[in-house]
C-alpha atoms as a printed R data frame, in Angstrom:
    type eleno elety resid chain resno      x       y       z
1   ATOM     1    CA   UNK     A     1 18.761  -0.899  20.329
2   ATOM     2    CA   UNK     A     2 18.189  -0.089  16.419
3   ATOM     3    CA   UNK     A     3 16.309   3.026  15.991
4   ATOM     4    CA   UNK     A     4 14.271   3.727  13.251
5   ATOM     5    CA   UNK     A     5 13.483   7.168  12.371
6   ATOM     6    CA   UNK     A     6 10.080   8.672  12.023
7   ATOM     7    CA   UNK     A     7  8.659  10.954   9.782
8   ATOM     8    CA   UNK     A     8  6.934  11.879   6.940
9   ATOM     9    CA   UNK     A     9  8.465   9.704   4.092
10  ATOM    10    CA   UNK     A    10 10.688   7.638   6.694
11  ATOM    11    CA   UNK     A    11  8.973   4.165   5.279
12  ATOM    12    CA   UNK     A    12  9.025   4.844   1.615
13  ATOM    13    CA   UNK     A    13 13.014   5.835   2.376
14  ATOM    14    CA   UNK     A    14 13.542   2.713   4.518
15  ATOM    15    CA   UNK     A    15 11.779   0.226   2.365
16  ATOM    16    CA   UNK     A    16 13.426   2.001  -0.754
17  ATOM    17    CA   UNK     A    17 17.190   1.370   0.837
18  ATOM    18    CA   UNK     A    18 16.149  -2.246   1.891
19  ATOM    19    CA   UNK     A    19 14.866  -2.951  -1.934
20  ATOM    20    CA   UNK     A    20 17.609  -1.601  -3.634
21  ATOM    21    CA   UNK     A    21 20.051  -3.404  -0.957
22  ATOM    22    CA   UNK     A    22 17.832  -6.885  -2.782
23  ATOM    23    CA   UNK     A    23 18.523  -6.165  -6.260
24  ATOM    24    CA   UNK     A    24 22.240  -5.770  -5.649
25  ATOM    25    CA   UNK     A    25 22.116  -8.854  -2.742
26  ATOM    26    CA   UNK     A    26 23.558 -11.396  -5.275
27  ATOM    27    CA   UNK     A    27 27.086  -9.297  -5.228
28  ATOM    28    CA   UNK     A    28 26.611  -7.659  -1.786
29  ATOM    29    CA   UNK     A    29 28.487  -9.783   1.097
30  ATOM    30    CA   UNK     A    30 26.423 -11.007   3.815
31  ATOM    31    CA   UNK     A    31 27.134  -8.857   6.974
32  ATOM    32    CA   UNK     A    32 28.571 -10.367  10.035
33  ATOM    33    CA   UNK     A    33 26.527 -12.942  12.329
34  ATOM    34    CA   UNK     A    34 26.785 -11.607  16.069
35  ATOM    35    CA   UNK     A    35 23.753 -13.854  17.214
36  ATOM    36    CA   UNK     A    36 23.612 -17.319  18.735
37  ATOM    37    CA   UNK     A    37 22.060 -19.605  15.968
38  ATOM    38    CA   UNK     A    38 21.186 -22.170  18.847
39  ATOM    39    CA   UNK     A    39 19.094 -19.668  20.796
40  ATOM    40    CA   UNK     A    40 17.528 -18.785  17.448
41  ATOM    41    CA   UNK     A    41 16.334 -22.049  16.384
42  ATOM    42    CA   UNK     A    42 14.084 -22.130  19.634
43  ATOM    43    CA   UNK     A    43 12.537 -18.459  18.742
44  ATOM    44    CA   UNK     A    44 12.373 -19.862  15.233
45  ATOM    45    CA   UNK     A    45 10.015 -22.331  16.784
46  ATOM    46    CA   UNK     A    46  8.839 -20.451  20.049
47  ATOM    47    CA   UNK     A    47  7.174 -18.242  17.247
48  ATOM    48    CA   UNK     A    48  6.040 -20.381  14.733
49  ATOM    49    CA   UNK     A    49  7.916 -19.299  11.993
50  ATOM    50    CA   UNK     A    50  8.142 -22.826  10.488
51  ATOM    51    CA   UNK     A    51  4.725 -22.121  10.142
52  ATOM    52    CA   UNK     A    52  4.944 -20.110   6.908
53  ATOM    53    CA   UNK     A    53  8.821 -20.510   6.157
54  ATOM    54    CA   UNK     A    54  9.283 -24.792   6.607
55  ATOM    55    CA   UNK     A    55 11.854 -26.213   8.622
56  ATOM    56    CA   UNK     A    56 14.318 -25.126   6.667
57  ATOM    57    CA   UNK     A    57 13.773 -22.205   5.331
58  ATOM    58    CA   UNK     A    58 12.868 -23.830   1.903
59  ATOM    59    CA   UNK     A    59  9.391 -24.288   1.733
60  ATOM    60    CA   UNK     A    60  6.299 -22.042   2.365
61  ATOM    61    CA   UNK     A    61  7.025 -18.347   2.261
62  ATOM    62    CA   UNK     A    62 10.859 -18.845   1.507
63  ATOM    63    CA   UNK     A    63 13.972 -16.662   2.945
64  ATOM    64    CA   UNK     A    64 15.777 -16.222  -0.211
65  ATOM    65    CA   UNK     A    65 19.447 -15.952   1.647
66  ATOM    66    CA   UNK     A    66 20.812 -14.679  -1.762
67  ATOM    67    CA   UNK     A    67 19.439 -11.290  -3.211
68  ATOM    68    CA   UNK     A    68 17.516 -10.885   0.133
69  ATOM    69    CA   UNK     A    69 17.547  -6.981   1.449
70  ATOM    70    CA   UNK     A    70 16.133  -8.073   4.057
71  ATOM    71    CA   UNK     A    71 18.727 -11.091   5.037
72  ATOM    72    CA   UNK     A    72 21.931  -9.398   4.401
73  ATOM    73    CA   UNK     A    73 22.860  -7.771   7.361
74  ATOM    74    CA   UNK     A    74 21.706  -7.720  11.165
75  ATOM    75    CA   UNK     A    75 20.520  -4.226  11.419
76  ATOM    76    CA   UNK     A    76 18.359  -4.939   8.519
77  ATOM    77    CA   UNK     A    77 16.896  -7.670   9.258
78  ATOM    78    CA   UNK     A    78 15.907  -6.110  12.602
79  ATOM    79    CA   UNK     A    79 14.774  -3.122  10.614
80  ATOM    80    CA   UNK     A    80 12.811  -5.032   8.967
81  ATOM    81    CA   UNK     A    81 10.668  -6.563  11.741
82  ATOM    82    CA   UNK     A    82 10.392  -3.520  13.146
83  ATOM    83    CA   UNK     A    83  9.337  -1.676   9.878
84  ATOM    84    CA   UNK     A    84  6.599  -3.995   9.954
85  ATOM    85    CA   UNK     A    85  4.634  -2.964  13.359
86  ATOM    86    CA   UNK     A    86  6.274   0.675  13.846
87  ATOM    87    CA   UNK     A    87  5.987   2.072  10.368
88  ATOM    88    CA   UNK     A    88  4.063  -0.579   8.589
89  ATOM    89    CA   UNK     A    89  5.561  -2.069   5.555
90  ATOM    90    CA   UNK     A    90  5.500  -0.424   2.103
91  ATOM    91    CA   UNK     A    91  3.455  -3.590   0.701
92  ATOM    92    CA   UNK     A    92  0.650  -4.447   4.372
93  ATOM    93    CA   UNK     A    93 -0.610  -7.306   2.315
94  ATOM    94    CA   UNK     A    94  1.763  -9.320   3.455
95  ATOM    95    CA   UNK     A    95  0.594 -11.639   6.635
96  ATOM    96    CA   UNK     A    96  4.160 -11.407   8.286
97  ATOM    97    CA   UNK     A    97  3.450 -11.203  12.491
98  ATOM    98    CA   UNK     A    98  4.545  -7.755  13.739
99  ATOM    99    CA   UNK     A    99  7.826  -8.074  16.104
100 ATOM   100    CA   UNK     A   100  8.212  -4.878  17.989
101 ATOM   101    CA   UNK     A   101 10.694  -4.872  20.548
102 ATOM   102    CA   UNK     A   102  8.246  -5.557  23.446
103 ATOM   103    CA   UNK     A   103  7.746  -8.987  21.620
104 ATOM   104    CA   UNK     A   104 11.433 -10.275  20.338
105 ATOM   105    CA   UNK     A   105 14.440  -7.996  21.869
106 ATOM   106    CA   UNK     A   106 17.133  -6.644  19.471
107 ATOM   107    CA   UNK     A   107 19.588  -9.294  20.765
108 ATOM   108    CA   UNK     A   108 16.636 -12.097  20.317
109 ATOM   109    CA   UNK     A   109 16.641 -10.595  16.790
110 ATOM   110    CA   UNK     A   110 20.331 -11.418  16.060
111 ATOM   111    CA   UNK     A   111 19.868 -14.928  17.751
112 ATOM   112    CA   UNK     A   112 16.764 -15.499  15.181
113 ATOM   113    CA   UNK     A   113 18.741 -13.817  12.006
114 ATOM   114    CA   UNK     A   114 22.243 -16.284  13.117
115 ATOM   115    CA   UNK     A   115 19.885 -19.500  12.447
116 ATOM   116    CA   UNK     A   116 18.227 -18.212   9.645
117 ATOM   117    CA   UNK     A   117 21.638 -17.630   8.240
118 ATOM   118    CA   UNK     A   118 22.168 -21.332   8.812
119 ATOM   119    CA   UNK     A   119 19.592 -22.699   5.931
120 ATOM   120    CA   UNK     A   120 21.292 -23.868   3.145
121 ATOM   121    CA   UNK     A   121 20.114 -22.971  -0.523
122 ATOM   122    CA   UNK     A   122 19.453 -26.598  -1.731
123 ATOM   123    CA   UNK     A   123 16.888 -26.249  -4.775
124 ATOM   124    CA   UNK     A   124 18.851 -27.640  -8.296
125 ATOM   125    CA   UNK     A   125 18.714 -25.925 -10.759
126 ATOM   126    CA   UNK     A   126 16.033 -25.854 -13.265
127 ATOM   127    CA   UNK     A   127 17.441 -27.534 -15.654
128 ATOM   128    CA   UNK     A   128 17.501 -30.381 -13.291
129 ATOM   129    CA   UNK     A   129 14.387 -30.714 -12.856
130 ATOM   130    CA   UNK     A   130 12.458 -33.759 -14.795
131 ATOM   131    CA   UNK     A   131  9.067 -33.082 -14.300
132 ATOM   132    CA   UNK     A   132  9.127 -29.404 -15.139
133 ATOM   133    CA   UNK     A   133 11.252 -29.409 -18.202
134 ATOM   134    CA   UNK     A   134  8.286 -32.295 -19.156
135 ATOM   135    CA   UNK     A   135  5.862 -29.457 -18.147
136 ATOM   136    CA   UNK     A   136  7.674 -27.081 -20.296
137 ATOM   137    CA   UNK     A   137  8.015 -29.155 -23.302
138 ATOM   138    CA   UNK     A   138  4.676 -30.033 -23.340
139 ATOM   139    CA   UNK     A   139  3.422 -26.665 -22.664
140 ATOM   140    CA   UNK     A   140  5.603 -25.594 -26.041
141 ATOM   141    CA   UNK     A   141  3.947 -28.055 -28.164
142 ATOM   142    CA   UNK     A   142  0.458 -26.802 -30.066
143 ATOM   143    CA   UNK     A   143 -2.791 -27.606 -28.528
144 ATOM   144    CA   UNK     A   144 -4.686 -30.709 -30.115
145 ATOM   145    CA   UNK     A   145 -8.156 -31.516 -28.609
């Protein structure tokens, strides 16, 4: 079991580690997959996350699997869901279901991070895009009623 500490200033210090562990995700390695990515496709859909985050990951609310804090290792990923319902998240806008360990185990957790970890980054790149480079050279041209 993951424990997260408690305390005054024990969010702001969590959520402070997990951000700066995003801006450096690009270059940091993905941490090790210990989880059953099989097992975690059924709690992917046993609780809805398609929902918000697609099918694959892509669409909706999208897991950015590059430059994510929150997807680049196990523990904090778990951290994560836990941060969420035990010391609420630094930003409790977001609409993200609370997952306390009453509601998905630690080892469900590592199930649900292995198939997560299985989406594939397909978006092109910009520049590849038709319709939005049309967008953007229209939007560059002066306005004529």
């Amino acid at each position: 079991m993951i424990r997260i500490p408690t305390g005054p200033g024990a969010t702001l210090a969590l959520a402070m580690i997990i951000g700066f562990a995003g801006m450096a995700g690009a270059q940091m390695p993905m941490g090790e997959i210990t989880g059953d990515a099989e097992a975690g496709k059924q709690l992917y859909y046993d609780h809805a996350c398609y929902a918000c985050h697609g099918y694959t990951g892509e669409t909706g609310h999208q897991m950015k699997l590059i430059g994510s804090g929150f997807l680049l290792n196990e523990q904090t990923f778990i951290i994560y869901l836990r941060l969420r319902t035990e010391l609420n998240p630094i930003l409790p806008s977001e609409a993200m279901p609370n997952y306390p360990e009453e509601s998905l185990s630690d080892e469900e957790a590592k199930d649900l991070y292995a198939y997560v970890r299985t989406f594939a980054d397909n978006a092109p790149p910009l520049q590849d895009i038709p319709t939005l480079n049309a967008i953007i050279e229209s939007a560059a041209e002066p306005y004529s009623p």
